[in-house]
N, C-alpha and C positions, 0 to 999 in steps of 0.2 A: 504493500500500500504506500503510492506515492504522499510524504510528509505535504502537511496543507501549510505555505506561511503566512503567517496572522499580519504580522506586520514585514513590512516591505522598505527594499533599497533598491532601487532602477540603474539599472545598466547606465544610462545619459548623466544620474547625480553621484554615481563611483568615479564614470569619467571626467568630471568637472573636477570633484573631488583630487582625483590622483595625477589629472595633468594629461591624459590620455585618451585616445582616441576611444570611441562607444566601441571599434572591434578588436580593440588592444582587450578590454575589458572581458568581451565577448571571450576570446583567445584564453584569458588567465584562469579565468570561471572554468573554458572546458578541459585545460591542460593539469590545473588541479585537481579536477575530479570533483569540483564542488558542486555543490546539489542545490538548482535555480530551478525559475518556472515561466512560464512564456503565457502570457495573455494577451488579447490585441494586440500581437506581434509586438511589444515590450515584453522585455526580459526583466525579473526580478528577482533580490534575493533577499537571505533575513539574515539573524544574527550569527548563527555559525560559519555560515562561506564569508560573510564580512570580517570575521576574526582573521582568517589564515589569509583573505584577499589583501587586507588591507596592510595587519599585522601591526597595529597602532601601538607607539610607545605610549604609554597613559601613566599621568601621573596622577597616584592617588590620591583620591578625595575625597572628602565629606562635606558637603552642601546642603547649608540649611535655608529653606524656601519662608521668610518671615516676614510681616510688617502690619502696625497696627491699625489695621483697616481691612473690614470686610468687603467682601466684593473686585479687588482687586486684578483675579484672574490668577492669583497666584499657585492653587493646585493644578488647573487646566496646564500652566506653563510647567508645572514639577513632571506632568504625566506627559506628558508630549517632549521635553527635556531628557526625561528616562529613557520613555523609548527612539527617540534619536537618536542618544550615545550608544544604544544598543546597537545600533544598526551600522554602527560605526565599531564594532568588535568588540565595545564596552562589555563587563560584567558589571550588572547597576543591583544595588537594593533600594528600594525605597520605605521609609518608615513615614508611618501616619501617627503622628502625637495628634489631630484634631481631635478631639469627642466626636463630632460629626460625623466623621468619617468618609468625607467628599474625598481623597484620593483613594481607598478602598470600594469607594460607589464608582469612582472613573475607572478603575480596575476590574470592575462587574464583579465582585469579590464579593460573598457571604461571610461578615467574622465572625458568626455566634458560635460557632465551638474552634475556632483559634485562637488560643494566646494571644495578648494583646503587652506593648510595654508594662501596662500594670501590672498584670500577671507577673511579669518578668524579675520585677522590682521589687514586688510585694510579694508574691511566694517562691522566689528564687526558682521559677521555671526556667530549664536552659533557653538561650535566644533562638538556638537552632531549630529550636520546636516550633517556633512562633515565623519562621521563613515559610512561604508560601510560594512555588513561581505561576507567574503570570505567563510569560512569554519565556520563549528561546532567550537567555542573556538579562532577563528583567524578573527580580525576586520579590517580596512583600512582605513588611510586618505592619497588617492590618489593624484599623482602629474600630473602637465603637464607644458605648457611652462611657463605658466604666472608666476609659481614660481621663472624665471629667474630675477622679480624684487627685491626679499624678499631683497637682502642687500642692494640695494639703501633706503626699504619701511622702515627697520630698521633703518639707518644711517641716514635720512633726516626728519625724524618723529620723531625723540631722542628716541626711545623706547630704556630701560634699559636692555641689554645684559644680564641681569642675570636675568631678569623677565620676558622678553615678550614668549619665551613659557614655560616656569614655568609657567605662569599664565594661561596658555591655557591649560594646561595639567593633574594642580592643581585641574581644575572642573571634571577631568575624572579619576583622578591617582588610585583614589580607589574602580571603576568598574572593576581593572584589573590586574592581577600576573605580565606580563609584558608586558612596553611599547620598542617597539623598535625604532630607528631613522635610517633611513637608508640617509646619507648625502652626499650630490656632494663629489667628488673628489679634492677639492679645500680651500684653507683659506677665509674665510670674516666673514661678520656679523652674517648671518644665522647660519654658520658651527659652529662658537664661541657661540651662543646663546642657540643651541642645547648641544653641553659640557656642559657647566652651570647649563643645566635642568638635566643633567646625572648623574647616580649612577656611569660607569662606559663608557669608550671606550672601541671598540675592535678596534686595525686595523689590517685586514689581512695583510700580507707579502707575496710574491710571490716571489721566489729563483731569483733575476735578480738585478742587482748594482741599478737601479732608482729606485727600491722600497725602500732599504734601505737609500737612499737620501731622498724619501719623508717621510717615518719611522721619518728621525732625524727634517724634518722641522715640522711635528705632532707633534714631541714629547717636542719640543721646543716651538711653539703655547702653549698645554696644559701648558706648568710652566710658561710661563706666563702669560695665564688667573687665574690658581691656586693662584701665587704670588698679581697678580691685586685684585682679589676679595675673596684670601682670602678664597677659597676653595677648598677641596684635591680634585683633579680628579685623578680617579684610573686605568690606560692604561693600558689594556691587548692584545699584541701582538701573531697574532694565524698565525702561517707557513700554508699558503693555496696552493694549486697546487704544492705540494711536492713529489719530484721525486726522491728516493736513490739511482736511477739508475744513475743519473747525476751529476757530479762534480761540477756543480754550486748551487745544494741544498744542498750538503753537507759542501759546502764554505759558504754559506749563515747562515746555521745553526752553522758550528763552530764562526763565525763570533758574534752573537746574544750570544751565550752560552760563549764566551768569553767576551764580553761586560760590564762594571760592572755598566751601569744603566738597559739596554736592559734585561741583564740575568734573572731578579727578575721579568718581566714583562710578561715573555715569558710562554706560556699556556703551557700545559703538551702535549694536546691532538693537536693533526697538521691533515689538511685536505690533502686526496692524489690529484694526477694529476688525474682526471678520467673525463672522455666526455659524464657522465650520470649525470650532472647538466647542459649544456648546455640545452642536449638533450632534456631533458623533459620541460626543460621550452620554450623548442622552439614549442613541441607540446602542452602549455597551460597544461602541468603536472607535477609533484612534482617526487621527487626520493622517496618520502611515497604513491606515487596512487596504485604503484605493490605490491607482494606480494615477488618477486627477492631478494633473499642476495645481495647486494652489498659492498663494500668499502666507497662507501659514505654516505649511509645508516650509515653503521657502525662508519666511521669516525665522520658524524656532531653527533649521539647517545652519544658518549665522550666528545664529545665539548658541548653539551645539558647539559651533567648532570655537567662536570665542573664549568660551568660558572653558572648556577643556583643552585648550590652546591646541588647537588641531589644524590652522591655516600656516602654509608652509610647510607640512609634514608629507612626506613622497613615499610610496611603497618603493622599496629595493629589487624589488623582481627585473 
């Protein structure tokens, strides 16, 4: 039984990718033996032929997806993030600290009998138990309500803000290219605990005054956990649901680019307004399940390779 792939890399965005021609591509896929699939005469493949195609040197990381403000698009960007770098030979985990559990719902994931970080913390369940894979290259530690306790289960248990998931994460860190953290919309224990364990933040931005309000109470959190314990956390602010048609994303950006802490922070690559990230997650699918050009496609592709510093990198073959 020929393997079905869920999510997709196109022959035309490997060769953009690698600097090489669509039959140079064509050529590597059949001489390796790697295992694609042909639709409307495109050619496509997923995460395991992109591992040994690409053979990406990945530096490891831990990315935490935060900022105080709901609505931002910030799990849409975590789950469409994931599975990009997957498809780029990554091995990703993603954790879901929300209550909610909106990256486990964009995963079409049931968590009622999986381990959740609570569990993890609070009755020393191994973390290995609590992984899940989603995808070929893309794994899960699912959320649900019960993580509404984690900052009481931190604060009143003394666990050490700068270890309790470092420590959790430490036994897993080196099964994987990246871990991602997708975090409430909110300040506390948790949200601070997760920064700590991270190589970096992102927090989306959304063109509208309350985001950059919660922008500056994130950005103010981060320095002083940095100042407290004494380590750099490194904030990367990405313009998400950006509209040039409208005067308030173009205020919002002059805004950010005139800023003299914001300016240095600010990603190159910005996500558009488009309604095919809802969409597919509303039908339990990815904006990588089609074979479609889109804008978003293209857009998280730049944010992928940015933030995993993946432009300029050449397969050796």
């Amino acid at each position: 039984m020929t393997e079905v792939i869920d999510v997709k890399m196109t022959t035309p965005e490997a060769a953009d990718f690698l600097g090489i021609t669509i039959q140079h591509v064509h050529k590597l896929l059949k001489t390796k033996g790697l295992h694609y699939q042909k639709s409307q005469n495109r050619i496509f493949f997923g995460h395991e032929a992109a591992k040994s195609l690409f053979n990406t040197p990945f530096k490891r990381k831990i990315i935490t997806f935060q900022i105080v403000k709901g609505g931002t698009g910030k799990t849409s960007l975590a789950h469409s993030f994931a599975i990009r770098a997957s498809l780029y030979g990554a091995k990703v985990l993603c954790v879901d600290l929300d209550q909610q559990g909106n990256l486990t719902s964009a995963f079409n994931f049931n968590p009622d009998k999986t381990p959740v970080i609570v569990d993890i913390i609070n009755e020393g369940i191994n973390v290995r138990d609590a992984i899940i894979n989603i995808y070929p290259g893309v794994d899960l530690i699912p959320s649900r309500i019960e993580n509404a306790v984690l900052d009481n289960i931190i604060m009143l248990n003394k666990h050490p803000l700068d270890r309790v998931y470092s420590n959790i994460l430490e036994k897993i860190k080196t099964d994987y290219d990246l871990i991602i953290i997708d975090c409430p919309p909110a300040l506390g224990q948790s949200v601070a605990a997760a920064t700590l364990a991270s190589d970096c933040v992102i927090a989306p931005l959304t063109p509208e005054q309350f985001s950059l309000s919660g922008l500056k109470i994130t950005h103010d959190e981060l320095s002083g956990l940095s100042r407290k314990y004494g380590k750099k956390i490194d904030l990367k602010i990405v313009l998400n649901k950006f509209d040039n048609r409208t005067a308030l994303s173009s205020e919002v950006l002059t805004t950010l680019l005139s800023h003299d802490i914001y300016k240095n922070m600010l990603s190159k690559s910005f996500i558009r307004s488009c309604q095919e990230f809802p969409n597919t997650i509303y039908t339990g699918s990815t904006i990588f399940s089609t074979l479609k050009n889109s804008s978003a496609k293209e857009d998280i592709d730049l944010f992928t390779r940015e933030i995993l510093e993946l432009n300029g990198i050449r397969t050796t073959n």
